[in-house]
C-alpha positions in Angstrom: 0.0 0.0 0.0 1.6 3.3 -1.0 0.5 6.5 1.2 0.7 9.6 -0.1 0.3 13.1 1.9 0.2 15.9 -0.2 -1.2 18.6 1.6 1.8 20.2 1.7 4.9 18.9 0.6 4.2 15.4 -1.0 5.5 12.4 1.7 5.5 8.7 0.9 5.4 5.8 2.3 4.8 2.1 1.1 3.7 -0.3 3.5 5.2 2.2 6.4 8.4 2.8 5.3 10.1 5.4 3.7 9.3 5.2 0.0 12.4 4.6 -2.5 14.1 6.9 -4.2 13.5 5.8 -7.7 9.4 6.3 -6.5 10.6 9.9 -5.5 12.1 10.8 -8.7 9.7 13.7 -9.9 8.1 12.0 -12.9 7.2 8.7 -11.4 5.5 10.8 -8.1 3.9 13.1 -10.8 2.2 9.8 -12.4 1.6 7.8 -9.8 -1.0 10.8 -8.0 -2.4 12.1 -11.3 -3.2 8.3 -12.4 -4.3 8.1 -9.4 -6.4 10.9 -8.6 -7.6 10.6 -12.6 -11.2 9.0 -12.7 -11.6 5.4 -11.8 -7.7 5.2 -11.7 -7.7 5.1 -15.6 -5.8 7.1 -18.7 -5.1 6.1 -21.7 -1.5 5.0 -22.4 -1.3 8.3 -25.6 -2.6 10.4 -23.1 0.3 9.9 -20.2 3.3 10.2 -22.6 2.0 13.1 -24.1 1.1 14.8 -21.2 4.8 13.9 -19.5 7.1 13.1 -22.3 5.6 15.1 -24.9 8.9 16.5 -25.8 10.3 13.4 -26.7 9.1 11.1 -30.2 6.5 8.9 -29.5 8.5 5.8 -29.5 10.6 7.7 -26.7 7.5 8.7 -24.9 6.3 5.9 -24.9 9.8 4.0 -23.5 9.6 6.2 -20.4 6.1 6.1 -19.7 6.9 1.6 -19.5 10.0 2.5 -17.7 7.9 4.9 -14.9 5.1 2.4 -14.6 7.8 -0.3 -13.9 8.7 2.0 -10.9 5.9 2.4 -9.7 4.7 -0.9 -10.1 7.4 -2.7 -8.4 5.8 -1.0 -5.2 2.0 -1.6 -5.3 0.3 -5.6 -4.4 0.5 -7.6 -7.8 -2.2 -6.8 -10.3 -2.9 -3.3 -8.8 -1.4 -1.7 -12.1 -2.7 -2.9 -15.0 -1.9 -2.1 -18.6 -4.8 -3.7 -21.2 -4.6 -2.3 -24.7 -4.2 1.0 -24.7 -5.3 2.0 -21.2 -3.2 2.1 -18.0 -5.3 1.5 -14.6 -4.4 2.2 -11.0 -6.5 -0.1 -8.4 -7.4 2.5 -6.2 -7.5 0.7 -3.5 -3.7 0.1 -3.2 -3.1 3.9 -3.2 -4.1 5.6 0.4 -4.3 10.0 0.2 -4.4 12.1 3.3 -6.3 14.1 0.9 -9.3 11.3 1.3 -8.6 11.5 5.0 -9.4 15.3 4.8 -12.3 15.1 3.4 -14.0 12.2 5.7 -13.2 14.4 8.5 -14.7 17.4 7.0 -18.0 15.2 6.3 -18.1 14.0 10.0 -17.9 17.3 11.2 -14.7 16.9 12.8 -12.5 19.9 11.7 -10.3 20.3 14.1 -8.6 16.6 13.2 -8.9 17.6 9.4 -7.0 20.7 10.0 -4.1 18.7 11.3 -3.6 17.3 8.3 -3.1 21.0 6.3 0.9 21.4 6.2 0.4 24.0 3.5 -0.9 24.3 -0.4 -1.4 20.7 -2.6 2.0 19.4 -3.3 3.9 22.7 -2.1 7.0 23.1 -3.8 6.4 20.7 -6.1 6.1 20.8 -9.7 7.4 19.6 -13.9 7.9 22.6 -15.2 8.0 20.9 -19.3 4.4 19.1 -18.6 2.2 21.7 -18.9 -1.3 19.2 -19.0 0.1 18.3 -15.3 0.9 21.6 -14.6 -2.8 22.7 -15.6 -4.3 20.0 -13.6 -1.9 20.5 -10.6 -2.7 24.3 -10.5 -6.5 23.5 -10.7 -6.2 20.5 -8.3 -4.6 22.9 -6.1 -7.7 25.9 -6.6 -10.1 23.1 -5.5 -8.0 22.3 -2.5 -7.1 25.6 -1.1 -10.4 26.3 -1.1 -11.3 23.3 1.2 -9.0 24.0 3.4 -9.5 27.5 3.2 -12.8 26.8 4.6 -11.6 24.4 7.2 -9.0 26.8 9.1 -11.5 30.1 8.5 -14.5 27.9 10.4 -12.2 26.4 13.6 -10.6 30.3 13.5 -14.1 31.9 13.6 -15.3 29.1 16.6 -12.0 29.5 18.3 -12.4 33.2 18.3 -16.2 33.1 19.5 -14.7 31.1 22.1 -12.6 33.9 23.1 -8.6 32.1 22.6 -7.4 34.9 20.5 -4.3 33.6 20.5 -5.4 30.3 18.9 -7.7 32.0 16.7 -5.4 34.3 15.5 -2.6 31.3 14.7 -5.3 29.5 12.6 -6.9 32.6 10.5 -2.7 33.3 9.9 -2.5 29.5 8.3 -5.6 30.1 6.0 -4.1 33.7 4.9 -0.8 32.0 4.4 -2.4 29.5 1.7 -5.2 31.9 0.2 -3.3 35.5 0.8 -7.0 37.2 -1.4 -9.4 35.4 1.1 -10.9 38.3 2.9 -12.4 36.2 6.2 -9.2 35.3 7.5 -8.2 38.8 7.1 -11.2 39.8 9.4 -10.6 37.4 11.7 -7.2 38.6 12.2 -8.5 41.9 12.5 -10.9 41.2 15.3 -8.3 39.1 16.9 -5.9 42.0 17.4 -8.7 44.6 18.5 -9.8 42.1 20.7 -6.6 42.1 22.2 -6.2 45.8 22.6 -4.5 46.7 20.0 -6.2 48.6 17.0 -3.4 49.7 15.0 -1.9 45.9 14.5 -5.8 45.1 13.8 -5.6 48.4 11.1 -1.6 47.8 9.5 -3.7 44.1 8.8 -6.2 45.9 6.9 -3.8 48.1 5.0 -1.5 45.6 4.0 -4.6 43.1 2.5 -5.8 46.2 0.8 -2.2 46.5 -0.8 -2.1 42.9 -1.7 -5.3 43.4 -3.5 -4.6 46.3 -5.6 -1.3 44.6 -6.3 -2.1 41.3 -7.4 -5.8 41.8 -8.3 -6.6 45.3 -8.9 -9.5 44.8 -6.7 -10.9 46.8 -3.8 -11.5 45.3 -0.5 -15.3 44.1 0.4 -17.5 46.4 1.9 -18.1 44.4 5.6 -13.5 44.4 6.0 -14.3 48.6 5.4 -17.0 48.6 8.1 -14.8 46.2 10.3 -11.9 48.8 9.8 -13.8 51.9 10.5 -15.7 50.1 13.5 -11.8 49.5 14.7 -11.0 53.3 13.7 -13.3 54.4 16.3 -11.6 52.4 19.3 -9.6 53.4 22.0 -6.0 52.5 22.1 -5.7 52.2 26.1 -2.1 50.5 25.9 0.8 51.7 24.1 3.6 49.4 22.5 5.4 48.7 26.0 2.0 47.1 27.7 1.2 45.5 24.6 4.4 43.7 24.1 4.6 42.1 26.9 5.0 38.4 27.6 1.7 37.1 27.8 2.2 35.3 31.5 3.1 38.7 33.0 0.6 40.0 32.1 -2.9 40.2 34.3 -4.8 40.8 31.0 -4.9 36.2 30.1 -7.0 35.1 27.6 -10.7 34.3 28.8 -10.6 30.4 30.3 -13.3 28.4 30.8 -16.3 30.9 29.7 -16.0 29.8 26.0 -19.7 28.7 26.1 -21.1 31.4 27.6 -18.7 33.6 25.6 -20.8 32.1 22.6 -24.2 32.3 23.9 -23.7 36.6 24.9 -22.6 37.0 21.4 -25.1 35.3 19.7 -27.7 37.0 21.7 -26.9 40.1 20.9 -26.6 38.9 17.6 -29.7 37.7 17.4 -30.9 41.6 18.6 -29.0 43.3 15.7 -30.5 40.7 12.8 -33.7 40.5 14.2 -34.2 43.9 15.8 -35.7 42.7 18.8 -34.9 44.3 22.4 -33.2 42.0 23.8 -31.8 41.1 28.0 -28.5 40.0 29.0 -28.0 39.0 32.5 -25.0 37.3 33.8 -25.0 36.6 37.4 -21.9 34.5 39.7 -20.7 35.2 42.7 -17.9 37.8 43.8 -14.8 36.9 41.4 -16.0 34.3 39.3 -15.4 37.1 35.9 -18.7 38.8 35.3 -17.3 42.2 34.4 -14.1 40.1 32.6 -17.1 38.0 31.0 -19.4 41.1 30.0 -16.5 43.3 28.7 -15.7 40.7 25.8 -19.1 41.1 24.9 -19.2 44.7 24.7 -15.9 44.3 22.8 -17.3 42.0 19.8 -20.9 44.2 19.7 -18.8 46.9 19.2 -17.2 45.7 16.4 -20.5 44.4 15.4 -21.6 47.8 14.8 -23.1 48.3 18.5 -22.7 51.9 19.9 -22.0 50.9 24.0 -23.0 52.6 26.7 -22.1 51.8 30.4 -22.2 52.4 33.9 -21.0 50.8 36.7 -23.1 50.7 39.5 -21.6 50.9 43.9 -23.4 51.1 47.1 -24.8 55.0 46.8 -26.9 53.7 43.4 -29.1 51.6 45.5 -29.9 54.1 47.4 -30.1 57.0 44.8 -33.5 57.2 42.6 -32.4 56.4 38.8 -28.8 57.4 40.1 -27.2 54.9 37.2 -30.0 55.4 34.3 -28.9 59.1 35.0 -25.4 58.3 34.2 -25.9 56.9 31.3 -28.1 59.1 29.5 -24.8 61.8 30.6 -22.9 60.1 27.7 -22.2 62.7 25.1 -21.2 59.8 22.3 -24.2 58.0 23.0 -27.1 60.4 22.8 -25.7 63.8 22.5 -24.9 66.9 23.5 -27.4 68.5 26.8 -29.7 65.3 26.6 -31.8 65.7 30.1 -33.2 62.7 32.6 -36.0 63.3 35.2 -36.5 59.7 35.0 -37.1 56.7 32.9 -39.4 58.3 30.3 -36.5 60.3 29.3 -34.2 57.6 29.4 -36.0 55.4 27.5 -36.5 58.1 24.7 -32.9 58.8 24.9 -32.0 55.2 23.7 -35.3 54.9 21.5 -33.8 57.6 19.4 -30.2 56.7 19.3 -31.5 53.1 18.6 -33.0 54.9 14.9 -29.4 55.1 14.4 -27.7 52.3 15.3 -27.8 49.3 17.1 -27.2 50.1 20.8 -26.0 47.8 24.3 -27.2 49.1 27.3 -24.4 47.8 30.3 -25.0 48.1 33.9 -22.0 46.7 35.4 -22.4 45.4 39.6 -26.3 46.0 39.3 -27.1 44.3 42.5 -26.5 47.8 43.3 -29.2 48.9 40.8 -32.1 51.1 42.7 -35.5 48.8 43.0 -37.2 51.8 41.0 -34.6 51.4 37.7 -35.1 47.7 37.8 -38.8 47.9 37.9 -37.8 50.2 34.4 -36.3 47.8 32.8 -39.7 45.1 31.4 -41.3 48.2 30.2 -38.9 49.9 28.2 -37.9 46.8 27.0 -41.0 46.2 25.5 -40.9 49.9 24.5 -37.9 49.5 22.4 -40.0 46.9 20.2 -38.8 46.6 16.4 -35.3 48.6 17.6 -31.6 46.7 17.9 -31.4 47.5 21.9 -30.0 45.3 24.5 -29.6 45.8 28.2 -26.9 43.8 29.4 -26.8 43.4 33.5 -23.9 41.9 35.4 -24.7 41.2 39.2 -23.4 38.8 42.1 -26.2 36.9 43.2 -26.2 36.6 46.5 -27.1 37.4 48.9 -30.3 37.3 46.3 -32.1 40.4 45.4 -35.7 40.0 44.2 -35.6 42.7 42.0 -33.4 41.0 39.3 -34.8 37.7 40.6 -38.3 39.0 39.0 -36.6 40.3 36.2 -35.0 37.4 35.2 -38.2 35.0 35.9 -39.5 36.7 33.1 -36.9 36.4 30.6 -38.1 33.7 27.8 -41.9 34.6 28.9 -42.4 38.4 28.0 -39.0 39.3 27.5 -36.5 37.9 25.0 -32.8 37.3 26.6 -30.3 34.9 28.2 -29.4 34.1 32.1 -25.8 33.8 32.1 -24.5 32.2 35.2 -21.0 31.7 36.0 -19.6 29.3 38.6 -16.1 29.0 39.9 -13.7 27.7 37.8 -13.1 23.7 37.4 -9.5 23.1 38.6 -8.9 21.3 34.1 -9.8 25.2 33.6 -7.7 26.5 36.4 -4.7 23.9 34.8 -5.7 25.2 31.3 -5.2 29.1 32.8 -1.9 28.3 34.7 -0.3 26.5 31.0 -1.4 29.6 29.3 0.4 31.9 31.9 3.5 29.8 32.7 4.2 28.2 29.5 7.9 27.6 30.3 6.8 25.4 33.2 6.6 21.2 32.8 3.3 19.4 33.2 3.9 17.7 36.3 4.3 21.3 37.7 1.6 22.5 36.2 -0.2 19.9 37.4 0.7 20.5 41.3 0.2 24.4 40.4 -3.3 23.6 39.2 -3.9 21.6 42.6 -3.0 24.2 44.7 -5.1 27.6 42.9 -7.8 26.1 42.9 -7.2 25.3 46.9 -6.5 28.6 47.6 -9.1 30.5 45.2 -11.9 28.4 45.1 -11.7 28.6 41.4 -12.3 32.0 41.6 -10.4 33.2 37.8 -9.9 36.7 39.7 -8.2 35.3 42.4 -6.2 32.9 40.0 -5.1 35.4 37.9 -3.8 37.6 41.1 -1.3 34.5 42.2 -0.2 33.3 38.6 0.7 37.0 38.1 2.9 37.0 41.0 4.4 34.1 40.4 5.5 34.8 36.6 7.1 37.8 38.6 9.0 35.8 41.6 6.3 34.7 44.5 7.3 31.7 46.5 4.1 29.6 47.1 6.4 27.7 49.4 5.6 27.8 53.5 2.2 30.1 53.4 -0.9 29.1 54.5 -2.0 26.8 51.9 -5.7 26.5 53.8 -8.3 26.6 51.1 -10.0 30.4 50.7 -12.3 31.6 50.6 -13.5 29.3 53.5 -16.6 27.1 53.1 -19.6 28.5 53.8 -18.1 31.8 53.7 -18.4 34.0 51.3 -15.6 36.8 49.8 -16.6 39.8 51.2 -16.4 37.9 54.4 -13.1 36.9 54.7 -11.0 39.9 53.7 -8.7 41.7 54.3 -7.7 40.4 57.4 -7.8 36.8 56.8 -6.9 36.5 53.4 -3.9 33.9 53.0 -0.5 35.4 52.9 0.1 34.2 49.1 -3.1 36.2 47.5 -2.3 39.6 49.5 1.8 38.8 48.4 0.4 38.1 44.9 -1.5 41.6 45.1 1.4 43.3 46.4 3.5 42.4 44.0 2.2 43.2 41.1 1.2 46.4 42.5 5.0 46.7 43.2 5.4 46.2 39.4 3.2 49.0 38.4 4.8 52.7 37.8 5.4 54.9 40.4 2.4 57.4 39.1 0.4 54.4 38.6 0.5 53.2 42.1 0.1 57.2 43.8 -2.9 56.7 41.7 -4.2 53.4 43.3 -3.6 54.6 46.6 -5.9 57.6 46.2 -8.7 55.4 44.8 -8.1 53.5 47.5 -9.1 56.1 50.0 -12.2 57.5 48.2 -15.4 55.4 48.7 -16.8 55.2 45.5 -15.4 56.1 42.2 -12.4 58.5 41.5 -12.7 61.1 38.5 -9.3 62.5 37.1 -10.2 65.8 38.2 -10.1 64.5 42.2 -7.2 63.1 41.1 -5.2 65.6 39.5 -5.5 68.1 42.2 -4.7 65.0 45.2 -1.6 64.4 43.2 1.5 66.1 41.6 1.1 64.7 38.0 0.6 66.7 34.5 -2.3 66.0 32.7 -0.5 63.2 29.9 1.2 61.6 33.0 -2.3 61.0 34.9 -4.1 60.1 31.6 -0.7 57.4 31.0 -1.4 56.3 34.8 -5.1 55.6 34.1 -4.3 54.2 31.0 -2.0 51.9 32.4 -4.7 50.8 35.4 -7.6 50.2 33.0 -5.1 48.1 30.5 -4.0 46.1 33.8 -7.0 45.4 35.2 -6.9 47.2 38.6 -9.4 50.1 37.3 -12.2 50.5 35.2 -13.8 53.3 33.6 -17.5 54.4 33.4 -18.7 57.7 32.7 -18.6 59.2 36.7 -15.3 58.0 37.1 -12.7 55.0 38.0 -13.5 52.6 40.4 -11.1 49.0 41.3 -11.9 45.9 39.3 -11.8 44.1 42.7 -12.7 45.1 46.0 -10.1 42.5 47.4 -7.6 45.1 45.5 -8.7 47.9 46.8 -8.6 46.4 50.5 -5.2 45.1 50.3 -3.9 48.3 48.9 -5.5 50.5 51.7 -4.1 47.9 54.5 -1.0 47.0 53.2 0.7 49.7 50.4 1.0 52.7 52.6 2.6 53.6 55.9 0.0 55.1 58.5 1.5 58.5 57.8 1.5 58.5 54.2 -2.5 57.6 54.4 -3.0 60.2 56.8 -1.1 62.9 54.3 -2.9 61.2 50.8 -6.4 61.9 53.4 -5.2 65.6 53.9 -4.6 66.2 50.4 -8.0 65.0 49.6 -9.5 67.0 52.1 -8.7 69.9 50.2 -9.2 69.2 47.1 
């Protein structure tokens, strides 16, 4: 049995060895796949010397055409190659293709084993330059074939991305550019992948350069949705510069999304589902404290932006519960959103705030910790929902759920009865997914270790991918897990609020503290205000609290939100994590340096 792999350079093997050399020689390999990949394994005897020899007399033609089939003959079972009359035949049965393999896969639905079996175009680097009827058939063969795989990398790319590896995604869409440089979707997915990542000038320089390619090779322009995809990526903010952005990925607090893949998927493709179908739409994801909501619900708000959503959000604390339509307020107070001077007395104005922007363009409505949401703005929500009927509007709430709060309890009760939406809810971590977060972060480190690692997070975090995060951090950047309290936290039956500061183990406050050590200086004066201000923290507070220029505060900020210790809303800045905040205010400052930062905000 002869194997033969050609997607990608051709190998060979007979019976599982190492094909000969004579079997190698360029002529008999060129025959033996075009006889046979011809149909039912059959030419005609005229046809093959003319198409391989045809610079040769016939009687020479014809000389090497017996001489090749001797070659390959001498390597398939007896009777396998048969010459009757005029016509040469190829059992196809004795001749295996990875090729055939490919395509199995692909019917079974199994892509991600076909793609395995893509090493790069049909019989790369391979070719007889004086046959041009194989050349032809070879070019067309190849045509056919880049296009199935084509299709095979762009569909695992596009599920890996809705997944949310970006990193995988992006390696995949790279390999179907590499063998189909004029396909436009794995230049989009390449696009998304890098805005996704934070960085909307690599996602633009991809754009550019396809755009070149195109003009160059094709004189053609670019389709209209990679145009749209660009100017949706235009209108981005770059929070990090080159220095964050290069850094190595492990020491880094910004790792890819782990273990939310699923319900990744399912908040896409309900706000998806609101765009095509312009129906209002709900979004609620609920978990308890550090299980990723706000991680969760800001790679949403990424991909709907670059789905042509225009975002608003706030992010709810303890003095919105108490305040009338406090957060609903907020919102309407963004300028990009609904304009210039638009007023709120209360959720009739809101609601024809977003009914009008809504005329425009499709809009996602965020309320970030809404267990803090006032009980009069949640009663809001079913009615202007219904409302916003025939429009592309989505409210998107992200709330611990306990202790329980009836409010969003009735809210979500009603969601697949009146209301159209999804109930996210996250749970901790499983320690395969706190192993799978630790290889992504420490990719240096052996199995085995990883394997211990994996053990001992999700001891001390509960599988909490906040608290995870934290301690893999520290330890890309030194920590010694060895000799702390390894007792598990937080403790059972306890919940996080609970059990900080004070009795946090020593390895999560270390893991805090150092990489707040690893932050600049102007970014850490920064944290240290925020963390005496209960509540949020606007630049203005800031600037006069501290001795810092306006681009030096703006680089600090910058360098918090790309971090993940702050995160921005309209009123302000306010930690990622309480647990941050806490450790910070307890452990970063000497009593006297709090008591100067608390005088300097006493005047400002």
């Amino acid at each position: 049995m002869i194997h033969l792999s050609i997607l990608g350079p051709p190998e060979v093997t007979v019976d599982g060895e190492a094909a000969p050399k004579e079997l190698l020689w360029r002529k008999n390999l060129a025959l033996l796949v075009y006889l046979a990949r011809s149909p039912h394994g059959r030419r005609s005897r005229e046809h093959l010397a003319a198409a391989f020899w045809g610079d040769k007399s016939e009687t020479d033609a014809r000389h090497s055409l017996n001489e090749a089939l001797r070659v390959v003959r001498k390597q398939l079972p007896e009777g396998a190659l048969a010459a009757e009359g005029d016509h040469v035949t190829l059992d196809p049965a004795s001749v295996s293709f990875d090729l055939d393999e490919f395509a199995a896969l692909v019917e079974a639905d199994e892509a991600s084993s076909a793609q395995a079996l893509i090493r790069g175009e049909l019989m790369a680097g391979f070719g007889i330059p004086d046959s041009n009827e194989f050349e032809d058939w070879l070019s067309a063969e190849r045509r056919i074939w880049r296009g199935h795989c084509t299709e095979v990398l762009e569909a695992i790319a596009l599920s890996t991305l809705e997944a949310g590896n970006l990193g995988a995604a992006r390696d995949v869409a790279h390999r179907a550019e590499m063998l189909d440089p004029v396909a436009d979707t794995p230049i989009g997915i390449l696009m998304q992948c890098d805005a996704l990542r934070g960085d909307p000038s690599a996602a633009l320089a991809v754009f550019q350069d396809f755009v070149s390619r195109l003009d160059r090779d094709l004189g053609l322009e670019p389709p209209e949705r990679l145009r749209t995809l660009a100017d949706r990526i235009q209108a981005q903010r770059e929070v990090a510069d080159a220095g964050m952005r290069a850094e190595e990925a492990g020491l880094s607090r910004r790792l890819p999304l782990t273990g939310r893949g699923q319900q990744l998927k399912r908040g896409v493709e309900s706000i998806r589902a609101c765009r095509r179908d312009s129906a209002p739409t709900l979004l609620v994801i609920t978990g308890g404290l550090g299980t990723g909501k706000t991680r969760l619900a800001e790679e949403i708000v990424l991909r709907a932006e670059l789905d042509g959503f225009h975002v608003a959000r706030v992010r709810c604390d303890d003095a919105d519960r108490a305040t009338r339509h406090g957060a609903l307020c907020a919102l309407v107070a963004d300028p990009k959103l609904f304009g210039e001077g638009a007023r709120f007395e209360g959720p009739e104005d809101f609601g024809a705030a977003v009914y009008e922007a809504s005329e425009r363009w499709p809009v996602l409505i965020w309320v970030d910790s809404a267990e803090y949401l006032d009980a009069e703005s949640y009663v809001a929500v079913g009615p202007l929902l219904r409302r916003f009927a025939g429009h592309r509007v989505t409210i998107m709430l992200s709330a611990t759920d306990a202790p329980p709060l009836p409010e969003l309890d009735e809210l979500t009760g009603a969601i697949g009865r009146d209301i159209i939406g999804e109930l996210i809810q996250l749970q901790p971590l499983e320690e395969a997914d706190v192993a799978r977060l630790a290889r992504k972060a420490l990719p240096s480190w052996e199995e085995d270790a990883i394997d211990r690692l994996a053990r001992r997070l999700f001891s001390d975090t509960a599988g909490l991918p906040l608290l995870a995060v934290d301690l893999l951090h520290a330890l890309r950047l030194g920590l010694d897990l060895e000799g702390d309290d390894a007792s598990p936290w937080p403790e059972p039956a306890r919940t996080l609020d609970q059990t900080f500061p004070g009795d946090i183990p020593e390895a999560l406050g270390a893991a805090i503290r150092v990489g707040f050590r690893r932050l600049s200086s102007e970014a850490q004066d920064v944290l240290k205000i925020a963390a005496l201000i209960d509540g949020r923290v606007t630049p203005e507070v800031l600037a006069r609290a501290l001795d810092l220029d306006r681009t030096q505060l703006l680089g600090a900020l910058d360098e918090l939100e790309w971090r993940r210790w702050l995160t921005a809303e309209p009123r302000g800045y306010g930690f990622v994590a309480r647990l941050h905040r806490a450790v910070i205010e307890n452990d970063m400052m000497t009593k006297g340096q709090r008591q100067r930062l608390q005088e300097r905000l006493a005047t400002t």
